[in-house]
PAZAPA-4460 file (N, C-alpha, C; in steps of 0.05 Angstrom, whole numbers, plus 32768, in hexadecimal, padded with zeros to 4 digits):
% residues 99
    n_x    n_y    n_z   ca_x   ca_y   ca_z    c_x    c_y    c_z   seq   type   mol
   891A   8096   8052   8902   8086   804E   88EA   8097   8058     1      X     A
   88D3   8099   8052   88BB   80AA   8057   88A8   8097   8064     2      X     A
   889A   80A5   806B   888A   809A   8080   886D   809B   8072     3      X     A
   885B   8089   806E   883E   808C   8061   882C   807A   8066     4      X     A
   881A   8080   805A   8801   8065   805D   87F4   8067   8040     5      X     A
   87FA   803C   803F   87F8   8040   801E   87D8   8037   8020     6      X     A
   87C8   8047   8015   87B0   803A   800B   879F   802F   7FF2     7      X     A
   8791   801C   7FFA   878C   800C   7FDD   876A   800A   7FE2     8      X     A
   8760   8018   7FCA   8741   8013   7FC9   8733   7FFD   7FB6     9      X     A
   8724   7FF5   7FC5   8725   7FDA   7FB3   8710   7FE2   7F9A    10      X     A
   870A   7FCD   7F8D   8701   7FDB   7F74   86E2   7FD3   7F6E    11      X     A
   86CF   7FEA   7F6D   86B0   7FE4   7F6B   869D   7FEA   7F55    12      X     A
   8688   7FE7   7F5E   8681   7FF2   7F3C   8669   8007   7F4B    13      X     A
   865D   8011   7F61   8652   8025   7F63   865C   8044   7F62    14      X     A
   8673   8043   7F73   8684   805F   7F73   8697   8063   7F61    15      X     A
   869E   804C   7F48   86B9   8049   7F3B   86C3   8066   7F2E    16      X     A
   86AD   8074   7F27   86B9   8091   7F19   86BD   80AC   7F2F    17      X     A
   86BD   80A3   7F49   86C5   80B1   7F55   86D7   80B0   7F6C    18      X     A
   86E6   80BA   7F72   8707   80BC   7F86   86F0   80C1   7FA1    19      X     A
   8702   80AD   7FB5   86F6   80B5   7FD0   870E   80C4   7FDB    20      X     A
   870F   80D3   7FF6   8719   80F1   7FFC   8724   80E0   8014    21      X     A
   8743   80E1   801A   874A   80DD   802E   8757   80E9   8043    22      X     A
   8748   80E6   8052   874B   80FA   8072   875E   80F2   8081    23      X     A
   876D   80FF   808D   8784   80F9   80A4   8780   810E   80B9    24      X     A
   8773   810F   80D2   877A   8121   80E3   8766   8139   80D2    25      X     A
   874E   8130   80C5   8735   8141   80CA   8741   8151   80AB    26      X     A
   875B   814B   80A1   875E   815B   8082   8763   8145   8073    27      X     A
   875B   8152   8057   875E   8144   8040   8774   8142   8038    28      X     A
   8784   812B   8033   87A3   8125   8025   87AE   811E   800E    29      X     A
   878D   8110   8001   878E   8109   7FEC   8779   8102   7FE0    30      X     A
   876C   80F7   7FCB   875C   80E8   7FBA   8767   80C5   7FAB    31      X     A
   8755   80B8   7FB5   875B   80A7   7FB3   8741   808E   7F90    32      X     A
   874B   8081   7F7E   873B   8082   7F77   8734   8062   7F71    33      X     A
   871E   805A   7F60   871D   803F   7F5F   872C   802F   7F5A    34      X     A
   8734   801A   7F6B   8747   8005   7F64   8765   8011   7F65    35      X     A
   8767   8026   7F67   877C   802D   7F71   8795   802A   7F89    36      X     A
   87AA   8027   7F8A   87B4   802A   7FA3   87C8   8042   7FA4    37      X     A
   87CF   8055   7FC4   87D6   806A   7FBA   87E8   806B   7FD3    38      X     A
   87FD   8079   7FD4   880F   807A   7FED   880C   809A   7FFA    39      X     A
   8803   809E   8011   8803   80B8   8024   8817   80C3   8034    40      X     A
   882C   80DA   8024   8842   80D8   8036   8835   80EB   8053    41      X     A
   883C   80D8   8067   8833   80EB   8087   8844   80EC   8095    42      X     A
   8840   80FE   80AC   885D   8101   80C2   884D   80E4   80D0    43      X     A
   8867   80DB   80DD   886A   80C8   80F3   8858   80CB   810B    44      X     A
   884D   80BF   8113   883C   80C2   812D   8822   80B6   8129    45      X     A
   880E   80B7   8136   87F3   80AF   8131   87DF   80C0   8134    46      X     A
   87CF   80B8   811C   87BF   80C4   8108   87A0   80BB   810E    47      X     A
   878A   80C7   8105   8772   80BC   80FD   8769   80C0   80DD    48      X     A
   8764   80AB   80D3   8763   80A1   80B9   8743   80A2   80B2    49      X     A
   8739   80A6   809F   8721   80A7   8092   8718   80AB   8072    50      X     A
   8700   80A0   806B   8708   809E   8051   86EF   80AE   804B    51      X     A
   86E4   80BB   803A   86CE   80D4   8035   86C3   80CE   8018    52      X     A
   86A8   80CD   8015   86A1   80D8   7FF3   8683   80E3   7FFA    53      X     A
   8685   8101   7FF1   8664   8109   7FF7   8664   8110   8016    54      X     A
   864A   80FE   801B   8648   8107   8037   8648   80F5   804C    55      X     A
   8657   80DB   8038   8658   80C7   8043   8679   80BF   804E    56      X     A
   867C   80AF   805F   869B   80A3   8065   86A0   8091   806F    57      X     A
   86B4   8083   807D   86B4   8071   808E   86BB   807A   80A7    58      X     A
   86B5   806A   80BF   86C7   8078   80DA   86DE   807C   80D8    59      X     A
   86E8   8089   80E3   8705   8090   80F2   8714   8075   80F7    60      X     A
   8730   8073   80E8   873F   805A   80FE   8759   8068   80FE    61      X     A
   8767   805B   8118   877F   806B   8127   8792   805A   8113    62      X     A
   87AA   8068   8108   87C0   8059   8101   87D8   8062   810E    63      X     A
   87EF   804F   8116   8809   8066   8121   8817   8052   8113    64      X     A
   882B   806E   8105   8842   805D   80F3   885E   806F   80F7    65      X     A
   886C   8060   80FF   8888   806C   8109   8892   8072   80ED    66      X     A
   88AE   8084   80F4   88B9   8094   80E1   88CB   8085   80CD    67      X     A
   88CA   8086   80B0   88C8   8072   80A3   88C5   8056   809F    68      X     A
   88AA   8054   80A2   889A   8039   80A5   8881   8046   8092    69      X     A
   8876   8031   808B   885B   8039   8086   8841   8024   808B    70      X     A
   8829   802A   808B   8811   8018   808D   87F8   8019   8070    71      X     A
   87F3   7FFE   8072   87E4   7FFD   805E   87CA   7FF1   8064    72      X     A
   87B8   8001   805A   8796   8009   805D   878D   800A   8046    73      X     A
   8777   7FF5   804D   8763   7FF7   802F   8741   8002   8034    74      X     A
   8743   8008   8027   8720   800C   8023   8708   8007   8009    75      X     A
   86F0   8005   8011   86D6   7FFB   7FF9   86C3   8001   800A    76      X     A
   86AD   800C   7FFA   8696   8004   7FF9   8690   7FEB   800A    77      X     A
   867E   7FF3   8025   8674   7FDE   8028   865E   7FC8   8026    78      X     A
   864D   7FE5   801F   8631   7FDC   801E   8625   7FF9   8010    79      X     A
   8608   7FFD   800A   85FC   8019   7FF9   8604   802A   8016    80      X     A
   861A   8042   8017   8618   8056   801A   862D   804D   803B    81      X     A
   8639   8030   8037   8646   8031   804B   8669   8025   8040    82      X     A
   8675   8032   8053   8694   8034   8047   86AB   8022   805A    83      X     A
   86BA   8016   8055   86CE   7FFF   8070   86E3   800F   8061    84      X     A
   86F3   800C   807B   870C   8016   8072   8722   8009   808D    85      X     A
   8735   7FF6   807F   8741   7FDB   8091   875B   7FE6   808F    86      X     A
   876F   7FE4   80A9   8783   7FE5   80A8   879A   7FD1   80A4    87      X     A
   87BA   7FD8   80A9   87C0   7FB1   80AA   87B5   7FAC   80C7    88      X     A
   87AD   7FBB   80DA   87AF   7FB0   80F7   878D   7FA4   80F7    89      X     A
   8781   7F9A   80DF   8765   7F87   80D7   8756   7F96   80EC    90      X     A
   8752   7FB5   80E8   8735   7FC7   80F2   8723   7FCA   80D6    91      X     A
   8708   7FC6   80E2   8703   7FCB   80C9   86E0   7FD0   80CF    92      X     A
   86D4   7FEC   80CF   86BC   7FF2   80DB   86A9   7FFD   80C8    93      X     A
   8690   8003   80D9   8679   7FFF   80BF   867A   8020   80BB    94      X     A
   866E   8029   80A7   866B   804B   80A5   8664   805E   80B0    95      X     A
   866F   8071   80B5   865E   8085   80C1   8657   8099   80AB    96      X     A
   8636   808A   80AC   8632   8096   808D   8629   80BA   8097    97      X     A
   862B   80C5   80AB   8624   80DE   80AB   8645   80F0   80B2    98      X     A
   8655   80DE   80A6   8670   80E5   80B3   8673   810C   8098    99      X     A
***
């Protein structure tokens, strides 16, 4: 069984033609795109999670997911130029739009 974090972007109509960039530990792992949901295979342990488009992102949230288990995180648009990105453990913070 693998170990991941499934994410699901909810679906908008400002960014819809573009994939937001998802960060784990400061690198990119994937692309993620509208309305999409996508599964991230990662090693076991805990992580810092973030979601990127441009020059914009959301903060940092900590996830730890033991070895085959996984966690599921969503993210949207929160507002013009601000991004949430919620875990199951219901974090869910405003942008760091100079992230």
């Amino acid at each position: 069984m693998t170990t991941s974090i499934n994410l699901t972007r909810d679906s908008g109509y400002a960014d819809r033609i573009r994939d937001y960039r998802v960060m784990l530990d400061g690198q990119e792992i994937g692309r993620i795109a509208n309305g999409e949901t996508k599964a991230f295979e990662i090693a076991p342990g805990t992580h810092n999670l973030k979601i990127k488009i441009d020059w914009c992102g959301s903060n940092e949230i900590q996830v730890s997911v033991n070895a085959g288990e996984s966690v599921s995180c969503s993210c949207r648009r929160y507002e013009a130029y601000n991004y949430c990105l919620r875990s199951s453990m219901s974090y869910c913070f405003r942008a760091n739009t100079f992230g």
